[in-house]
TISE-136105 format. One record per residue (C-alpha): x, y, z; residue number from 1. Coordinates in Angstrom, 3 decimals. Each point is the difference from the previous one (the first is absolute). Last residue first. Layout:
% residues N
[[X, Y, Z], NUM]
...
% end
This chain:
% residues 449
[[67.396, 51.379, 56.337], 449]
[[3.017, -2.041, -0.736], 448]
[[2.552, 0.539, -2.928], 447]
[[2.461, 1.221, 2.128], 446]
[[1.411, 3.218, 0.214], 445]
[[3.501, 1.603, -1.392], 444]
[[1.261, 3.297, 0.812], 443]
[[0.723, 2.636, -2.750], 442]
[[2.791, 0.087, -2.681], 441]
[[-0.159, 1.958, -2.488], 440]
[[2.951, -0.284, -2.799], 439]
[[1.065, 2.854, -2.860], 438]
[[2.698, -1.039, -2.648], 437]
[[1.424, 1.928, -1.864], 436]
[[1.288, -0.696, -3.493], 435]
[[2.914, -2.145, -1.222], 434]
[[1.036, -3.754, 0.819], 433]
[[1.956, 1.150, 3.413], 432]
[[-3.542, 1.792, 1.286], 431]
[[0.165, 3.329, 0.831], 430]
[[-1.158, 0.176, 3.733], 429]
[[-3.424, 1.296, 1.521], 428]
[[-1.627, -0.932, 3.389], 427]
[[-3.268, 0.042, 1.199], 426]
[[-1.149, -0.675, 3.720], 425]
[[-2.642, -1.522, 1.841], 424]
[[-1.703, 0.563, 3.139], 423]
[[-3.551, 0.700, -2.201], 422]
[[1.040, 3.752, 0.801], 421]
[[3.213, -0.264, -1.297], 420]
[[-1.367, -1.533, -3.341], 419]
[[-2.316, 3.315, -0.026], 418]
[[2.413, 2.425, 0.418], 417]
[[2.867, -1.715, -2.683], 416]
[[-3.111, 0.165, -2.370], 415]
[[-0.725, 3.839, 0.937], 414]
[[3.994, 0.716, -0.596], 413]
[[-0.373, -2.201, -3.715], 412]
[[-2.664, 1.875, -0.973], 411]
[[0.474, 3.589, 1.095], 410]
[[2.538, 1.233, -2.028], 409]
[[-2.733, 1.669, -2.640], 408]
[[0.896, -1.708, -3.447], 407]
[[-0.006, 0.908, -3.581], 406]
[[-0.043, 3.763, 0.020], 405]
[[3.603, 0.185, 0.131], 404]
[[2.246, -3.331, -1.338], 403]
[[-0.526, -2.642, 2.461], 402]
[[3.278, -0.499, 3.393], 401]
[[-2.347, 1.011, 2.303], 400]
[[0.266, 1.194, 3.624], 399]
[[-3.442, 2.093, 1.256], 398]
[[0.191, -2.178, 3.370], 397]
[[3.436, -1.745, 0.513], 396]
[[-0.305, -3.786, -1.155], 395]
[[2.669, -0.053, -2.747], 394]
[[2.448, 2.194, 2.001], 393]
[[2.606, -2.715, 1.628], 392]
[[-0.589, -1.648, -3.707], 391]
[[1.161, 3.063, -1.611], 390]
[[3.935, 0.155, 0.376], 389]
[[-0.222, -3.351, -1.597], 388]
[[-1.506, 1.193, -3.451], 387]
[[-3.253, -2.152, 0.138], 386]
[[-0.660, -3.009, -2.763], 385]
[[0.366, 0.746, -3.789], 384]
[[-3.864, -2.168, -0.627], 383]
[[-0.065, -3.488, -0.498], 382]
[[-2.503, 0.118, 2.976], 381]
[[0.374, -1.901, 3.545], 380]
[[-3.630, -0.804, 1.788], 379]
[[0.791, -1.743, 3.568], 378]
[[-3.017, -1.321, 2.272], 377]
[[1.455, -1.787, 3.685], 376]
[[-2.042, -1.704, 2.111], 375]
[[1.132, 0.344, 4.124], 374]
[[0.332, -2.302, 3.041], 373]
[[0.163, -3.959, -1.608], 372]
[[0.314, 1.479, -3.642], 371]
[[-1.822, 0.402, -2.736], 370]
[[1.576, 1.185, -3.265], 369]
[[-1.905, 2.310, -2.348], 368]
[[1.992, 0.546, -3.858], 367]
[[-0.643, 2.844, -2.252], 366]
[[2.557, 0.368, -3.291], 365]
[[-0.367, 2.701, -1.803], 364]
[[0.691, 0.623, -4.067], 363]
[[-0.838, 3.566, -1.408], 362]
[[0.794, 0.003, -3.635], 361]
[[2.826, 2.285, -0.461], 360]
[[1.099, 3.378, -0.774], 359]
[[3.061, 0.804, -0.633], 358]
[[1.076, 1.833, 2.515], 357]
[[-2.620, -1.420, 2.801], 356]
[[-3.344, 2.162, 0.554], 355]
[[-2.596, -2.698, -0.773], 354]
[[2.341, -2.542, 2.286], 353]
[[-0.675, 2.171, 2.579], 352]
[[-3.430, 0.405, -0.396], 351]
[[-0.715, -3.583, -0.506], 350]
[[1.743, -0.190, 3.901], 349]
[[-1.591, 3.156, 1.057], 348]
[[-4.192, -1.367, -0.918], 347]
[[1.442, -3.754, 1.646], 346]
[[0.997, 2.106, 3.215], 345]
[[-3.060, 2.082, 0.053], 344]
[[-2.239, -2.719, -0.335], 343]
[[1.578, -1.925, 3.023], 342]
[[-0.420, 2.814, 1.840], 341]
[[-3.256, 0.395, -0.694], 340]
[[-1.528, -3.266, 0.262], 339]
[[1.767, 0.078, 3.555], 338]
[[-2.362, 2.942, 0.751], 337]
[[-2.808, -0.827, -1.361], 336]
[[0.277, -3.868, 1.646], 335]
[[0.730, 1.236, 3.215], 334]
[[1.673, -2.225, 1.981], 333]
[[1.188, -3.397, 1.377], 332]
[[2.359, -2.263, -2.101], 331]
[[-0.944, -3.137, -1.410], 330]
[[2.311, -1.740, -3.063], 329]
[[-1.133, -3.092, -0.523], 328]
[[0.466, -0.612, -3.173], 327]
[[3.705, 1.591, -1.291], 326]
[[-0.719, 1.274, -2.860], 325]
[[2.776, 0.922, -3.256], 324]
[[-1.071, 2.198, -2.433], 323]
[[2.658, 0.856, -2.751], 322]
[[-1.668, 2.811, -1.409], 321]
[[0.543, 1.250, -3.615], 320]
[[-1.987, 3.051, -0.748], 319]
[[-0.834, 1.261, -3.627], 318]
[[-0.793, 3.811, -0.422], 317]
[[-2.710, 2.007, 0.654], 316]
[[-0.072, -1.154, 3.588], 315]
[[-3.426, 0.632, 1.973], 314]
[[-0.716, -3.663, -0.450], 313]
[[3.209, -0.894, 1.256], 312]
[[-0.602, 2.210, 3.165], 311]
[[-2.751, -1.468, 0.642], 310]
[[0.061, -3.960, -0.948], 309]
[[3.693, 0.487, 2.347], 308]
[[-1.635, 1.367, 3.078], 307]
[[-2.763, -2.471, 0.380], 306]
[[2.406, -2.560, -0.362], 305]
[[2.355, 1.486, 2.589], 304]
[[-2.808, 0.570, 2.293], 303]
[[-1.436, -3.311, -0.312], 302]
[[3.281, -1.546, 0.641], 301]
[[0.632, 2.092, 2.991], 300]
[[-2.846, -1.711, 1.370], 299]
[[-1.660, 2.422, 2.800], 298]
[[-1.408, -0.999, 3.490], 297]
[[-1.754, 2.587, 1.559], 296]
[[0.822, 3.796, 0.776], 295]
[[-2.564, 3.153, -0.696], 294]
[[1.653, 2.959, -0.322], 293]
[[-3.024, 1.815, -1.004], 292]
[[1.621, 0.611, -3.390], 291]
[[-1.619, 2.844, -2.165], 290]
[[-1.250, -1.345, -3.102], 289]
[[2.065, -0.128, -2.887], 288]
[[0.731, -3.893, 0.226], 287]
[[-3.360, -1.424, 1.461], 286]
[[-1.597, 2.062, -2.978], 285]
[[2.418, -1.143, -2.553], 284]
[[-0.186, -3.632, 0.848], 283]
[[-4.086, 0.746, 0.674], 282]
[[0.290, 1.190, -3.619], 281]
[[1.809, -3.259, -1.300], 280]
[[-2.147, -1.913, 1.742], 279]
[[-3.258, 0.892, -1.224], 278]
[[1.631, 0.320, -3.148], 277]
[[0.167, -3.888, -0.006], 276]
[[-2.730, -0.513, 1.444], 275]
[[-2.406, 1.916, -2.801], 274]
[[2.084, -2.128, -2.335], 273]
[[-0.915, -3.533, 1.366], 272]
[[-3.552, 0.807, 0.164], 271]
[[-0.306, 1.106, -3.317], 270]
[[2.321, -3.284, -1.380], 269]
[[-2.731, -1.849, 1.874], 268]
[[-3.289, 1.653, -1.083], 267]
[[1.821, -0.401, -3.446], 266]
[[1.083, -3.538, 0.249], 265]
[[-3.726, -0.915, 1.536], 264]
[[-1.916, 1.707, -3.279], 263]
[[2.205, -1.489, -2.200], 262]
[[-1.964, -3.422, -0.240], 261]
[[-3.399, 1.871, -0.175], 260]
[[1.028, 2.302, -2.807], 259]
[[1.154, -2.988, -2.006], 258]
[[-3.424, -1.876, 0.634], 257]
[[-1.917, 3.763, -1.062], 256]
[[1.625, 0.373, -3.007], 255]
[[-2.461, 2.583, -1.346], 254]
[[-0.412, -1.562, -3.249], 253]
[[-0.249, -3.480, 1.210], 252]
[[-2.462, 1.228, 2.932], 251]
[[-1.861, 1.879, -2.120], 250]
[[-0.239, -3.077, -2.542], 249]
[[-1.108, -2.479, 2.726], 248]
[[-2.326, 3.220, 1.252], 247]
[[-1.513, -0.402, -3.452], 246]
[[-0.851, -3.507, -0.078], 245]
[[-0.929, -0.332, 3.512], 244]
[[-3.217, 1.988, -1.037], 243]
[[0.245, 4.073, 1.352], 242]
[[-2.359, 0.249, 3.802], 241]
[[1.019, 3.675, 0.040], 240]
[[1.865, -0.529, 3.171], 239]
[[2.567, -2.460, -1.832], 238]
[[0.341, 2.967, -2.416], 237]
[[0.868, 2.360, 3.070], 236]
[[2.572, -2.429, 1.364], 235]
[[1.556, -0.128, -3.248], 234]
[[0.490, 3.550, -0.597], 233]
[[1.190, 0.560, 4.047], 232]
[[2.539, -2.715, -0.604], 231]
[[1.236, 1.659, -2.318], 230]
[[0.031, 3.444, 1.475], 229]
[[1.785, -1.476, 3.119], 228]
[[2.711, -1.627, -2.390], 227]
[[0.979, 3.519, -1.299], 226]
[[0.359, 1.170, 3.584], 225]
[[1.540, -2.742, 1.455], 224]
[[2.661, 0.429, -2.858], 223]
[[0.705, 3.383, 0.846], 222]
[[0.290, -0.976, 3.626], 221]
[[2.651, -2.436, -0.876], 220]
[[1.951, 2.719, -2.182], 219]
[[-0.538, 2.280, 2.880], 218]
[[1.647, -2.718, 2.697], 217]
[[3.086, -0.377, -2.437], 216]
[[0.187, 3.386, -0.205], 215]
[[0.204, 0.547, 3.612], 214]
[[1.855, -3.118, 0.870], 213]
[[2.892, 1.367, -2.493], 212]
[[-0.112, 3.855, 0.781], 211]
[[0.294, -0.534, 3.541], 210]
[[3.978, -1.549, -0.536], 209]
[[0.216, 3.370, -2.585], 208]
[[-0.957, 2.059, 2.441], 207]
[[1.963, -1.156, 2.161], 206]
[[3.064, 0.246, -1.973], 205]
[[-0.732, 3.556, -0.725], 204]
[[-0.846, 0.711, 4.073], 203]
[[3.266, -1.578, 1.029], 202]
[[2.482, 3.583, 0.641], 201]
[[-2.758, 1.661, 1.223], 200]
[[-0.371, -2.713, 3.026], 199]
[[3.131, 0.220, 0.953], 198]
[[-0.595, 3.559, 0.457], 197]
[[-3.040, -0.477, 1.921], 196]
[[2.552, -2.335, 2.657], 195]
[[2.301, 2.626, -0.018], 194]
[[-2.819, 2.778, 0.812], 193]
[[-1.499, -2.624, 2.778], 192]
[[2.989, -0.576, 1.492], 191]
[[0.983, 3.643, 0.214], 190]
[[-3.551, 0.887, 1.414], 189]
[[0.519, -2.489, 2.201], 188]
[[3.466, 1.137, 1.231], 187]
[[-1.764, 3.369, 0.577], 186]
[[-2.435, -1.363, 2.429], 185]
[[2.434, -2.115, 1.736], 184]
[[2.045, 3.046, 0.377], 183]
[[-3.131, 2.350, 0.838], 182]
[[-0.297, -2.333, 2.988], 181]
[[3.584, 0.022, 1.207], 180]
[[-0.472, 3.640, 0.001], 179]
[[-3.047, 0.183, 1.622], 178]
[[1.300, -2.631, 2.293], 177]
[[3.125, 2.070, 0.999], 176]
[[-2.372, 2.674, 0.468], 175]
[[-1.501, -1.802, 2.721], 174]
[[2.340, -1.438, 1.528], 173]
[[1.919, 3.516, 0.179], 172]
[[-3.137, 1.271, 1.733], 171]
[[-0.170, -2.808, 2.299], 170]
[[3.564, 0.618, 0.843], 169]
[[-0.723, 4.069, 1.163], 168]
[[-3.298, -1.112, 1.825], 167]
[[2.104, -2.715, 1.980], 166]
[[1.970, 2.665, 1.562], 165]
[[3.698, -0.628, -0.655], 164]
[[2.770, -1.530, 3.244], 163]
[[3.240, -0.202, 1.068], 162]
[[0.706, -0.995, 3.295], 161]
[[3.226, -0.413, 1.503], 160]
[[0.677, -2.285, 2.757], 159]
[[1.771, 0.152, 3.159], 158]
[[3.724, -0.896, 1.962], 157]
[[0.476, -3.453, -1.094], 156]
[[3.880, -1.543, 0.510], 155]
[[1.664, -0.591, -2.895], 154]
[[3.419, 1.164, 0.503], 153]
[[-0.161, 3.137, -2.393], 152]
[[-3.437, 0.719, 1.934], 151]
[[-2.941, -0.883, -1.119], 150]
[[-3.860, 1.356, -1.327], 149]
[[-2.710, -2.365, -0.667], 148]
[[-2.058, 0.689, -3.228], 147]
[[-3.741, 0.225, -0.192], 146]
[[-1.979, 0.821, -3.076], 145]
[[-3.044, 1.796, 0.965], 144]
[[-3.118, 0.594, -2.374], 143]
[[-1.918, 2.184, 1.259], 142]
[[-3.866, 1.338, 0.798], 141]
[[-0.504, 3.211, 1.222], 140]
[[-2.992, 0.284, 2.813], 139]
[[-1.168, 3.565, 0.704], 138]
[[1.089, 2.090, 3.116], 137]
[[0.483, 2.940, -2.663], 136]
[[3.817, -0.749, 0.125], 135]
[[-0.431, -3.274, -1.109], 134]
[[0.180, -2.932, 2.841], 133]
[[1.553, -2.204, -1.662], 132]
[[-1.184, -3.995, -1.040], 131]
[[2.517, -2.275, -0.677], 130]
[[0.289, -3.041, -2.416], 129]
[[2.894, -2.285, 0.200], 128]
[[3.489, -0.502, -2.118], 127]
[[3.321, -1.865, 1.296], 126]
[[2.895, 0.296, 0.364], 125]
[[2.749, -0.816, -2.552], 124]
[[2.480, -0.397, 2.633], 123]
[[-2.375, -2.735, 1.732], 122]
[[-1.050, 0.677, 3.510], 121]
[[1.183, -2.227, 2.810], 120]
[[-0.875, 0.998, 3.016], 119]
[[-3.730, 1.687, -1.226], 118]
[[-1.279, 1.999, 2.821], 117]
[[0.122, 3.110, -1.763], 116]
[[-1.842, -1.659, -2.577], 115]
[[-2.428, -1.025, 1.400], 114]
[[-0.848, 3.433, 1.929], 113]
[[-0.450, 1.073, -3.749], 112]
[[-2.623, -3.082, -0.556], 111]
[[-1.755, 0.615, 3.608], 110]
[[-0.063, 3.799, -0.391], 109]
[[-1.250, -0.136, -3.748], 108]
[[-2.873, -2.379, 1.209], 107]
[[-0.505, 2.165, 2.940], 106]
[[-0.978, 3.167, -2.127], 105]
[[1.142, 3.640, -0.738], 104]
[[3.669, -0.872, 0.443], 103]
[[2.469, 3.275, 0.800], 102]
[[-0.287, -1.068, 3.513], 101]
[[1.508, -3.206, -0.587], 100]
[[3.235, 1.709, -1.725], 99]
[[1.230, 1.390, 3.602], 98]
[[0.499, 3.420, 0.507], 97]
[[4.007, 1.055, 0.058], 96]
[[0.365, 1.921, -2.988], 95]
[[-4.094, 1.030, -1.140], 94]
[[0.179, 3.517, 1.225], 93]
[[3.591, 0.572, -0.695], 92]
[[-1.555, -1.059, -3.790], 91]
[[-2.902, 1.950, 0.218], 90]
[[-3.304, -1.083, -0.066], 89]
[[-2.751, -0.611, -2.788], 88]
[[-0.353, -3.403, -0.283], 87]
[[0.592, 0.163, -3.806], 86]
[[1.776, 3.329, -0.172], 85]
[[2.491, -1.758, 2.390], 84]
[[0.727, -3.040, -1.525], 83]
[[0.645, 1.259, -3.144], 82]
[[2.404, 2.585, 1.589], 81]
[[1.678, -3.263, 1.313], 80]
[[0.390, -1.513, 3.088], 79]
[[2.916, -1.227, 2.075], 78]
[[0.334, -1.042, 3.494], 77]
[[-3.101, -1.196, 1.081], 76]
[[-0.400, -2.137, 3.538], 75]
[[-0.888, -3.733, -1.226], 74]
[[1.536, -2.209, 2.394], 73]
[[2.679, -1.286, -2.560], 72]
[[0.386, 3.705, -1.004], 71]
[[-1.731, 1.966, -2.903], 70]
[[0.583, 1.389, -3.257], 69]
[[-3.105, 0.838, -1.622], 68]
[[-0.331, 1.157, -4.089], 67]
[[-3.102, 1.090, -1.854], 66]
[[0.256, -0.703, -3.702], 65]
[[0.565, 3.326, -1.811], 64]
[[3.275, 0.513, 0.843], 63]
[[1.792, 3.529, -0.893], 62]
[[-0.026, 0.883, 3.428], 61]
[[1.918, -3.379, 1.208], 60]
[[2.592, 0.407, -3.000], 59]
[[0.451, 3.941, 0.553], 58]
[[0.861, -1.101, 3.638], 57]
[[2.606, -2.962, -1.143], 56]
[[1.530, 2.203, -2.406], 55]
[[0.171, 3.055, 2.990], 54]
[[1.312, -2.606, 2.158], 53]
[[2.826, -0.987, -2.136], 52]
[[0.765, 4.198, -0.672], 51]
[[0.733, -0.407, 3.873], 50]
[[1.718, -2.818, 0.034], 49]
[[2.178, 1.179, -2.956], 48]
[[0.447, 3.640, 2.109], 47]
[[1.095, -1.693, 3.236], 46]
[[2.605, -2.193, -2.334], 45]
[[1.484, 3.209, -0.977], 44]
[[-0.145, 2.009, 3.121], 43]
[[1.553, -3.448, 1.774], 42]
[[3.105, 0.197, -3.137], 41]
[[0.739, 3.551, 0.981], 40]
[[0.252, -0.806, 3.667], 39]
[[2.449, -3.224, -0.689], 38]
[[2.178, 2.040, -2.064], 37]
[[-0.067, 2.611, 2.759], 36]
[[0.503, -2.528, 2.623], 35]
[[2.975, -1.358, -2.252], 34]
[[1.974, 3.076, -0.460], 33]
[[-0.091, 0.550, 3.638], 32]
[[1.568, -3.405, 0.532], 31]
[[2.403, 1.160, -2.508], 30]
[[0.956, 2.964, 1.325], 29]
[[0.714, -1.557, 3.568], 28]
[[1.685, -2.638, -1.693], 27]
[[2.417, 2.810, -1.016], 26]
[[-0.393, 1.864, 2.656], 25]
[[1.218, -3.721, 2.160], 24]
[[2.878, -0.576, -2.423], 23]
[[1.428, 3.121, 0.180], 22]
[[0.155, -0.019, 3.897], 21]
[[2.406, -3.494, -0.365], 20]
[[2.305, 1.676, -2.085], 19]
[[0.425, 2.942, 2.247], 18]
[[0.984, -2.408, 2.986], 17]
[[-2.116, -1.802, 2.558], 16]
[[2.137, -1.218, 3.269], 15]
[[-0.666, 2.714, 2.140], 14]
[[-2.654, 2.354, -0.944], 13]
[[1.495, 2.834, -2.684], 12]
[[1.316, 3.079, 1.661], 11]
[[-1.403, 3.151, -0.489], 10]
[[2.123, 2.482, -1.331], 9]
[[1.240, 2.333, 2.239], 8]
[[-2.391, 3.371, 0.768], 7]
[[2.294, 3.094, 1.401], 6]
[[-1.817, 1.747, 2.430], 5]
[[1.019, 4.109, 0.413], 4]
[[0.559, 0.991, 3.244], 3]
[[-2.507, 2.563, 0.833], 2]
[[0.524, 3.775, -0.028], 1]
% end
């Protein structure tokens, strides 16, 4: 039987005691500790990239516009799936060709190779027109907006393209112009419907201003008449060869001297009436009709005169107006349309003061001012004025501040239209004496043709 071995303890290397082993497990454990921290902090930050590059991939697939990456030299590096169903090739297929032989013509090779070649491209890029080859060999028309692509420090290392077939924008122009078409159309209509209004609102009073030339023309063609069969009496005796004797007492009884005299006065007076509605039905005519937009030179005094013999003659009660002109006062525009604005105002002012608790007479005061640039026309009422959480609103479409039923909205946001259209603007304030105060102001032009 074999001696038995009896194992000692092994000794501990000279010089390094217990202490000094303790301290290296333990560091030992802790380096340990570390890589596996370290470990489980990679498989995190592996699985953000990754879920990064799935965002980024559902964001080039979900692109409609085609996209290109590229390199300074031209050699593809990224594509899109929009890309790819247009030329109809694969995206390892496509990684690594060069863009040029993607182009379908050598215009669209000599503009793309430009900007390749570009040294100094801005960041914004820059947008040409391509031509692709489509993935039936046919030509597809692009629009390419070119951006160069750098490093954190700056340097260039390609260029992205980004780019829409033309077809697809020409489309969109084109139904952006329907739309912008059957705007105009509609804001017509609008106008016109405002303006018709308007015109409701002063049919009594002009009847009643075409009621005055009209009777006084019938009363003069009444008398005409009666004087024509006179005259016809005595013209038939002088045919039937009478003695002087008795066409001297014809004529006395007949009055044919004082028939003669008036004759002139009445032709006259006839005349002068007939013009007179003449021109207060082309007024009308030239104001209802639909406006042609038609500009030339305009006197805002004429307009505001105009407007006030309207309205105040479609006004069942009194109207004050302090009318104050300022002679010249030329602005260029469309008289229907500026006769309408300035008409609405004046009809709102007596309207407001109409509606005040109590009631009062309406009172406005309408002053022009020329000035070097820009004439100014302000009509203030006596009316309540505007609440002040209002005014911000007074020119929205459909807004009113009139009892139901006794105003659409529409006139004061269609006059605010059409002074911004003339390059003008109009304002609204309530004026320190009382009332509101409304003020156009449009540019000035000389008198000279």
């Amino acid at each position: 039987m074999p001696p038995r071995r009896t194992e000692r303890p092994r000794a501990a290397p000279h010089g390094v005691d217990d202490a000094t082993w303790l301290d290296v497990i333990q560091k030992m454990d802790e380096v340990y500790s570390q890589l596996v921290q370290d470990e489980v902090e990679l498989e995190k930050k592996n699985e953000e990239l990754e879920q990064s590059q799935q965002f980024i991939f559902s964001i080039l697939s979900a692109m409609s516009d085609v996209l290109l990456v590229c390199t300074e030299k031209g050699e593809i590096e990224e594509t899109n799936a929009a890309l790819c169903e247009l030329v109809g090739r694969s995206d390892a297929d496509l990684r690594g060709t060069s863009l040029l032989a993607l182009l379908a013509d050598a215009g669209s090779i000599a503009r793309a190779h430009a900007v390749l070649m570009n040294a100094s491209p801005t960041r914004r890029g820059e947008t040409i027109e391509l031509n692709l080859f489509a993935a039936d060999g046919s030509s597809v028309p692009v629009d390419a907006n070119c951006t160069p692509r750098a490093t954190p420090s700056g340097r260039r290392v390609g260029t992205v393209f980004v780019a829409r077939p033309t077809a697809e924008l020409r489309r969109a122009y084109q139904e952006l112009r329907s739309a912008h078409e059957a705007l105009k159309q509609t804001q017509q209509q609008l106008l016109h419907s405002e303006k018709m209004a308007s015109l409701g609102r002063l049919v009594a009073g002009v009847a009643h201003e075409l009621n005055n030339p009209i009777s006084f023309v019938l009363g003069n063609v009444h008398a005409l008449s009666r004087y024509s069969d006179k005259l016809r009496t005595y013209m038939a005796a002088v045919h039937e060869d009478k003695d002087p004797q008795a066409l001297l007492e014809l004529r006395t009884r007949l009055r044919i001297e004082h028939l003669l005299d008036d004759l002139p006065s009445l032709i006259e007076g006839t005349l002068e009436g007939a013009q007179r509605t003449a021109a207060i039905v082309n007024g009308l005519k030239r104001f209802s009709a639909m406006d042609p937009e038609e500009r030339k030179r305009v006197d805002l005094n004429d307009v505001a005169e105009r407007a006030i013999l309207w309205v105040s003659k479609g006004t069942s009660q009194p109207l004050k107006v302090d009318w104050q002109p300022a002679s010249p006062c030329l602005v260029e525009g469309s008289l229907g349309q500026l006769q309408q604005v300035v008409m609405n105002l004046i009809q709102n002012a007596v309207d407001a003061a109409s509606t005040a608790q109590p009631p009062r007479a309406p009172h406005l005061w309408i002053h022009a001012r020329a000035g070097a640039t820009n004439n100014l026309l302000s009509v203030r009422d006596n009316g309540p004025g505007i609440a002040p959480e209002l005014l911000s609103r007074i020119f929205d479409p459909f807004f009113t501040t009139k009892p139901v039923g006794k105003g659409t909205g529409l006139g004061l946001s269609i006059s605010y239209g059409i002074i911004e259209q003339h390059g003008g603007t109009l304002r609204v304030r309530n004026h320190p004496e009382g009332g509101a105060e409304f003020t156009v102001e449009l540019p000035a032009v000389n008198g000279a043709s």
